[in-house]
C-alpha positions as CSV (number, residue, x, y, z in Angstrom):
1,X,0.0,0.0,0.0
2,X,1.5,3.7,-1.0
3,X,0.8,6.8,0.1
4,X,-0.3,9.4,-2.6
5,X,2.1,12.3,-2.1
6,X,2.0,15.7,-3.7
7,X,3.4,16.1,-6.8
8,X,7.1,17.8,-7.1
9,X,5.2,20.9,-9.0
10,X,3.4,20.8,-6.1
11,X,6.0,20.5,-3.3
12,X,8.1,23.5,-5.1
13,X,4.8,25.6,-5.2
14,X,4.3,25.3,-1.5
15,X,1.7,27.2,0.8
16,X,1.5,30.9,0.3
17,X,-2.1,26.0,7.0
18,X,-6.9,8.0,29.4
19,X,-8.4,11.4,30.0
20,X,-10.7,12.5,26.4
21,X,-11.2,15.9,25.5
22,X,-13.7,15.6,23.1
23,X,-16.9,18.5,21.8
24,X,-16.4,22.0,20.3
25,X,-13.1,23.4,18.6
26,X,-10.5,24.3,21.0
27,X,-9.1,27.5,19.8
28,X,-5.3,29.3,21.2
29,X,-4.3,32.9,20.9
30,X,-1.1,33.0,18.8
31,X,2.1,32.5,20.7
32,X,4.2,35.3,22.3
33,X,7.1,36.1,20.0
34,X,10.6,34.2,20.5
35,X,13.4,36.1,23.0
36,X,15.8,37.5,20.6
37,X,19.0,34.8,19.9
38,X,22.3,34.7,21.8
39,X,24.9,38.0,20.0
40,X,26.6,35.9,17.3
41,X,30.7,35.5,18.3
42,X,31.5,38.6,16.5
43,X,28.7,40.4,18.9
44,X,26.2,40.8,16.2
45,X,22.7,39.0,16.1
46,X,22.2,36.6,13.2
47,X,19.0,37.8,11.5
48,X,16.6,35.7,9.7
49,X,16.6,35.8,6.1
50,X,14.1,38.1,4.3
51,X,10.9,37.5,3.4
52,X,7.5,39.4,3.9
53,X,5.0,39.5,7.2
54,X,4.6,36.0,8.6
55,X,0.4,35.8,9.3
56,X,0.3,34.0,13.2
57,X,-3.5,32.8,13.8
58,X,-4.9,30.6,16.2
59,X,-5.7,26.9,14.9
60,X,-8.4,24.8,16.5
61,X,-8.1,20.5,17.7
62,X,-10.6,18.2,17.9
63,X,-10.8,14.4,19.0
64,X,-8.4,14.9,21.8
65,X,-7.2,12.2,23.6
66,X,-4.6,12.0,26.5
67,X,-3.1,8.6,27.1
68,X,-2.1,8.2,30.8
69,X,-0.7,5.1,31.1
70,X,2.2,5.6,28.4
71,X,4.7,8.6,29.7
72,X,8.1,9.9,28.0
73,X,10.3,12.4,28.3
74,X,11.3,12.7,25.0
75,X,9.6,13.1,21.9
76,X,6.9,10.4,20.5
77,X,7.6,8.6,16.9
78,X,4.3,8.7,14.9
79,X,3.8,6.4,11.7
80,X,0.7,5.0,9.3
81,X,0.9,3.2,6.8
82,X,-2.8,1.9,6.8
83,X,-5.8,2.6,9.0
84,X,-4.4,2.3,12.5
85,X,-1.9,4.8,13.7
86,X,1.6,3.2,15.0
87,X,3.2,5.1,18.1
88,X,6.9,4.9,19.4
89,X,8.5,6.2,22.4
90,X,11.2,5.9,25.3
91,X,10.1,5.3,28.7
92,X,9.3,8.5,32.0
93,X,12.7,8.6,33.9
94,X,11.9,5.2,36.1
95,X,11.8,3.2,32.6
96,X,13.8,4.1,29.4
97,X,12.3,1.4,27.6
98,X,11.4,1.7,24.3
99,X,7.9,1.2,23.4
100,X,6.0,0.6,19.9
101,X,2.1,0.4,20.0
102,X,-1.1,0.6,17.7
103,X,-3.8,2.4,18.5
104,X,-6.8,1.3,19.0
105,X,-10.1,2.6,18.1
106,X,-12.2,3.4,15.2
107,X,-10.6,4.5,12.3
108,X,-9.2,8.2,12.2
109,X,-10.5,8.5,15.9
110,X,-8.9,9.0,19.1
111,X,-11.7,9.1,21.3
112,X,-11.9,6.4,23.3
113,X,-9.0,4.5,21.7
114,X,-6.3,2.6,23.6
115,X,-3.0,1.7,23.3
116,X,-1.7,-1.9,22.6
117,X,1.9,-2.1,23.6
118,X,4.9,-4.2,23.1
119,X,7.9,-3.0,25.4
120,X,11.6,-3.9,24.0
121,X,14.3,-4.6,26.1
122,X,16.6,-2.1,24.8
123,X,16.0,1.9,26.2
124,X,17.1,5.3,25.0
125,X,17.8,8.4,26.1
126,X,16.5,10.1,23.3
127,X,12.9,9.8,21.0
128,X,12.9,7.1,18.7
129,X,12.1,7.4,14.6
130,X,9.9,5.6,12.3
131,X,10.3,5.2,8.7
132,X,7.9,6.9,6.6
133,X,5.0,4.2,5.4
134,X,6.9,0.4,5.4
135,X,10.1,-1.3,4.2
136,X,9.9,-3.1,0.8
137,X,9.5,-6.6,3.1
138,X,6.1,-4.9,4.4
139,X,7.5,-4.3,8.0
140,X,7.2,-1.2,10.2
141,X,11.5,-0.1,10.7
142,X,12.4,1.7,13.6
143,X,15.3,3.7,15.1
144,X,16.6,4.6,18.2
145,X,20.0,5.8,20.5
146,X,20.8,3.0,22.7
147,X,22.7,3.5,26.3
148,X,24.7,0.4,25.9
149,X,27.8,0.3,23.4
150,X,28.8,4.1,24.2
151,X,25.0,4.7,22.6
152,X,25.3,2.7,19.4
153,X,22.0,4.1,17.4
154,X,20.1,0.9,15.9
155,X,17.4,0.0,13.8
156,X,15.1,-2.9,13.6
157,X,12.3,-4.3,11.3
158,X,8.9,-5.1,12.6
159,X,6.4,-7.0,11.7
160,X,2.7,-5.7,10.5
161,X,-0.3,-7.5,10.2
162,X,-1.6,-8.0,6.6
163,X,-4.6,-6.4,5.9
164,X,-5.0,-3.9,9.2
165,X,-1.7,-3.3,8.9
166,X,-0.5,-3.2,12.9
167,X,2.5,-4.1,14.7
168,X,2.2,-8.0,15.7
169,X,4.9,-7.2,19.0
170,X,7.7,-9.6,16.5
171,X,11.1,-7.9,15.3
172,X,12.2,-9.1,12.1
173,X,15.7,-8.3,11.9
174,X,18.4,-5.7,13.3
175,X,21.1,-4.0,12.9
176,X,23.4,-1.1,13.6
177,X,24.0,2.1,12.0
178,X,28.2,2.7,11.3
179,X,29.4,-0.6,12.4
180,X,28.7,0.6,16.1
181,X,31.1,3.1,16.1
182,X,28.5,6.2,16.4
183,X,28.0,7.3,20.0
184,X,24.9,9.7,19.8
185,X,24.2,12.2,21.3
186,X,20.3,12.8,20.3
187,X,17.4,10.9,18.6
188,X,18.0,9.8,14.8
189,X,15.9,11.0,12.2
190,X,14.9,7.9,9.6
191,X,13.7,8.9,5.9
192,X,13.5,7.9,2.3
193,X,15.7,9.4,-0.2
194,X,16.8,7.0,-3.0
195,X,17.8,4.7,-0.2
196,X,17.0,4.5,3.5
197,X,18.6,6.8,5.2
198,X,19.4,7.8,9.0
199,X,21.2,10.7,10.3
200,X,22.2,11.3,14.2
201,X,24.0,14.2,16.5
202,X,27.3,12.0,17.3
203,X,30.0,12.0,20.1
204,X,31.2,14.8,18.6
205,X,28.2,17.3,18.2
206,X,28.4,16.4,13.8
207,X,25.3,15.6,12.2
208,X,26.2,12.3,10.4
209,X,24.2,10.6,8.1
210,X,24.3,6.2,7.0
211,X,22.7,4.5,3.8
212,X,21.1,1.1,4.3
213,X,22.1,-2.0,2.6
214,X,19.7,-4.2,3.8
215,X,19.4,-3.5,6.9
216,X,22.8,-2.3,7.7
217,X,23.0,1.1,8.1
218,X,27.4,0.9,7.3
219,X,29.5,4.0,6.6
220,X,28.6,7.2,8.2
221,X,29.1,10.7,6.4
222,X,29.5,14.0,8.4
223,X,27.4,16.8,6.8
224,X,29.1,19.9,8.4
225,X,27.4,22.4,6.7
226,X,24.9,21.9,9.8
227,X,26.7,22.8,12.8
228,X,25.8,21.6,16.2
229,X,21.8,21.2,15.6
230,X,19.2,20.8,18.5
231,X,18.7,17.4,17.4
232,X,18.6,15.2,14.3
233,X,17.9,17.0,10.9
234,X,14.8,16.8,8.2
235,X,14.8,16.1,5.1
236,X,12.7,16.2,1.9
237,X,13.7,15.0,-1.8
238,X,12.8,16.8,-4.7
239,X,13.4,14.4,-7.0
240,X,15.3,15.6,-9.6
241,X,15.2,18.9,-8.5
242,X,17.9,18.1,-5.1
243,X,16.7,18.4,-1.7
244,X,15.5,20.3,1.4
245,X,17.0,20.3,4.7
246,X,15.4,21.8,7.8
247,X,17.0,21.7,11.8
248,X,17.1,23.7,14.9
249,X,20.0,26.0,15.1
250,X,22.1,25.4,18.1
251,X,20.6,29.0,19.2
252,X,16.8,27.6,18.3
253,X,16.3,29.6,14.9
254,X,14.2,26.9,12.4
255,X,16.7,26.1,10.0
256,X,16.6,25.4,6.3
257,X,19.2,24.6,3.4
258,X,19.2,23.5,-0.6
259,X,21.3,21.2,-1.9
260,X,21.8,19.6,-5.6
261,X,23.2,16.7,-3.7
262,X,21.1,13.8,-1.8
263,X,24.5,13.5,0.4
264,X,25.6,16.6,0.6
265,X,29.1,16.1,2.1
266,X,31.1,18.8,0.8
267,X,28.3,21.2,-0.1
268,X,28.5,24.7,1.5
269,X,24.7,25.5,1.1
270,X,23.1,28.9,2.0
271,X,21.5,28.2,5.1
272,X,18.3,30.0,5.7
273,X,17.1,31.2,9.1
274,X,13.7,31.7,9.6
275,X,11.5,34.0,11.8
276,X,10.5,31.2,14.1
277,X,12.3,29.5,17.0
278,X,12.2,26.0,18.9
279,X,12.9,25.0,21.9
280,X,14.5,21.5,20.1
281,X,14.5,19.5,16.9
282,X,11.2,19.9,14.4
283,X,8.8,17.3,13.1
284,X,9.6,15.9,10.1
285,X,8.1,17.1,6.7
286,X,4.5,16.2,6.6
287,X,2.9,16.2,3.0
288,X,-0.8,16.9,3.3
289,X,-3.2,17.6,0.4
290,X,-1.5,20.2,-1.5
291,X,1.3,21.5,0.3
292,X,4.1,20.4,3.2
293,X,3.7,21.4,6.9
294,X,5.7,21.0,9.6
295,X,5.3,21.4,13.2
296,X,7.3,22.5,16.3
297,X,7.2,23.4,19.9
298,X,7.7,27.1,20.6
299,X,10.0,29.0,22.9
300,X,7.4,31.3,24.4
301,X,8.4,29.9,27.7
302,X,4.8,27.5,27.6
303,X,5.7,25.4,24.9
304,X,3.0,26.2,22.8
305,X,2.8,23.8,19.1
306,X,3.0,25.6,16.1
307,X,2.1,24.1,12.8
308,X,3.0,26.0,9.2
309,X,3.2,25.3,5.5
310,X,6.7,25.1,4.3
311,X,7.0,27.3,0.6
312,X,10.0,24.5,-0.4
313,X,10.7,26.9,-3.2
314,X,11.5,29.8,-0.9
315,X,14.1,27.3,0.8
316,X,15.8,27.2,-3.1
317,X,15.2,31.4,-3.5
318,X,17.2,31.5,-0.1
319,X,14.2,33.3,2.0
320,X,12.3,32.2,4.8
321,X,9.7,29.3,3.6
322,X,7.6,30.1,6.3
323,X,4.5,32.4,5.9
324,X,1.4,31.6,8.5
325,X,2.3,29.9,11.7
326,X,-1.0,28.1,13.4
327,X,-0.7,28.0,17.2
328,X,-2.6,25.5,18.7
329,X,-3.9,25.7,22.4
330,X,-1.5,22.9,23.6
331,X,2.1,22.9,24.9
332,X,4.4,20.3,25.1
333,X,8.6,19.2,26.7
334,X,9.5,18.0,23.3
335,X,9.0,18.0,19.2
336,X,6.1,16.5,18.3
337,X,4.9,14.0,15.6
338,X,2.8,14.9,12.8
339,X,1.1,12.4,10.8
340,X,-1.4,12.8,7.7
341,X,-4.3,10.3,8.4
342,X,-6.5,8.6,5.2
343,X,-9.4,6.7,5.7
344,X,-8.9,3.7,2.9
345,X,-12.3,2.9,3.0
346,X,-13.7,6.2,2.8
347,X,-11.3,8.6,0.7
348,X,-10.9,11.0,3.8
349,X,-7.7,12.4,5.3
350,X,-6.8,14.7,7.9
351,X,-3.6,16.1,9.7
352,X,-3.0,14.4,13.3
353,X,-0.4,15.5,15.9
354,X,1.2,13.7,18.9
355,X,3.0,15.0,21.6
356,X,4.5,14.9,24.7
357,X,2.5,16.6,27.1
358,X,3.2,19.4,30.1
359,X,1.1,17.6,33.0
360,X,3.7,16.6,34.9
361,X,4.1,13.0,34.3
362,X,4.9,13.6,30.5
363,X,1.7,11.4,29.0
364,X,1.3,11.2,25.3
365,X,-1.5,12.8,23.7
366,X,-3.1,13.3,20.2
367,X,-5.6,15.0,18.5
368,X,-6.7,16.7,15.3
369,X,-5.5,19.4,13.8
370,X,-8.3,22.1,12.7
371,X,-6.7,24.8,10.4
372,X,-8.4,28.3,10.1
């Protein structure tokens, strides 16, 4: 089963949008504006690059649902590939654990649903990553940062159900990403781009990025061009057109970059910095109808989520991609996950976001997201 993307004419054009919460749109005022960055070592602020009045409104949820029993303190991993969302996460600070589970419930509904967990015996310091959709074997792939082997980061297939398409608690195969050599030092990011691909922050603060063969993730390539990132890095391909990089600047400033190059090793990209700032590493590029979003948590000291359309071809022009931000009236301790959700039966999508929630106890949470 495939998802049906945007086109690449698309993607270049852009945008130019268990405790139940359930009833009438929830609606948030607009986040305060970001504190001004750090002074740059030469004592001047970096500035974002130009582009014309960002539009900040309010966006509504609906279908809320809060998950008690299942707690992190890192970011959730958010995948699915048919009707029943598949959730990923590292344990509340008395259990590192990772967990995968399916939820639950009637499809694209939260209300009501539960969780139905497998807990691994490895744990992580850090939020795990799914692949987008499923390998070519059919399998959900995972990856996470281990604490053993000075944090050796690892993926691992698992296997779905035919038909319903959820996790059946069996891992398929494993392996590590460089030989076990990479110690890292945040969550890895997992994507598709002519091959699988995974990227990390390592021992040494480099974003690094692996190829799989099979499901070997060998030789590691440091992208430099990135600095020390809050977090792993995102990635979109444009086919033949190269590809688009977003991160969170080690200051917080959203982060984009162009390259010709799938592996951009030696490329000295202009790196755009937008308006907007994060407290750590953004969702991954979401396509959605007609354009890319992607989502983060704000630094207006509540931890508010933002979601925005990404102009992709603004990223290429060297100006900030980002033109309306949608605040929504929930705040979270880490990125979250967002997730397009189709209805196979029916024809019907909509856009869903997890996250990590500020209630004390760090429960996950999900709901749908209502743009103006």
């Amino acid at each position: 089963m495939t998802h049906h993307l945007p086109s690449r004419r698309s993607l270049l054009k852009g945008a130019g949008a268990a405790a139940l919460v359930a009833g009438p749109l929830a609606a948030a005022a607009p986040a305060a504006a970001a504190p001004s960055p750090a002074p740059s070592p030469s004592g001047s602020s970096p500035s974002p690059s130009r582009r014309g009045h960002v539009r900040s409104a309010a966006a509504g949820v609906r279908d809320k649902m809060t998950w008690w029993e299942a707690t992190t303190t890192a970011a959730p991993a958010a995948t699915q590939p048919g009707n029943t969302p598949l959730l990923a996460w590292r344990g509340n600070r008395n259990s590192r654990n990772i967990t995968l589970a399916n939820v639950i419930g009637p499809p694209r509904q939260f209300a009501g649903s539960t969780l139905e967990k497998t807990i691994l015996a490895d744990a992580s310091d850090y939020a795990p990553s799914f692949l987008p959709g499923v390998t070519s074997a059919y399998d959900a792939r995972l990856a996470w940062t281990g604490i053993d082997y000075g944090r050796a980061v690892k993926v691992a297939d698992f296997a779905l159900t035919s038909g319903d398409w959820k996790l059946t608690g069996g891992m398929t195969q494993h392996g590590l990403v460089g030989y076990g050599q990479i110690g890292g030092t945040s969550g890895p990011d997992m994507s598709v781009l002519q091959r699988y691909r995974v990227n990390v922050v390592d021992q040494y603060g480099r974003v690094v990025l692996a190829q799989a063969n099979g499901i070997s993730f060998g030789e590691t390539i440091p992208l430099p061009f990135f600095g020390t990132p809050r977090g792993p890095v995102r990635n979109i391909g444009l086919g033949w057109e190269g590809t688009v990089w977003m991160w969170t600047a080690s200051d917080g400033a959203l982060s984009f970059a162009f390259t010709d190059s799938a592996v951009p090793a030696t490329d000295t990209p202009v790196v755009v910095r937008s308006a907007q700032w994060a407290i750590c590493e953004p969702a991954a590029f979401t396509p959605f109808r007609d354009s890319v979003y992607i989502a983060w948590t704000g630094t207006d000291g509540a931890g508010h989520l933002n979601v925005a359309p990404v102009d992709l071809a603004a990223v290429k022009a060297g100006t900030d991609p980002i033109g309306a931000v949608y605040t929504l009236p929930e705040t979270s301790i880490a990125a979250p996950a967002l997730v397009p959700q189709m209805d196979w039966d029916h024809g019907n999508h909509r856009l869903a976001v997890f996250w990590t929630g500020t209630d004390g106890s760090g429960a996950l949470n999900a709901c749908e997201v209502v743009l103006p």
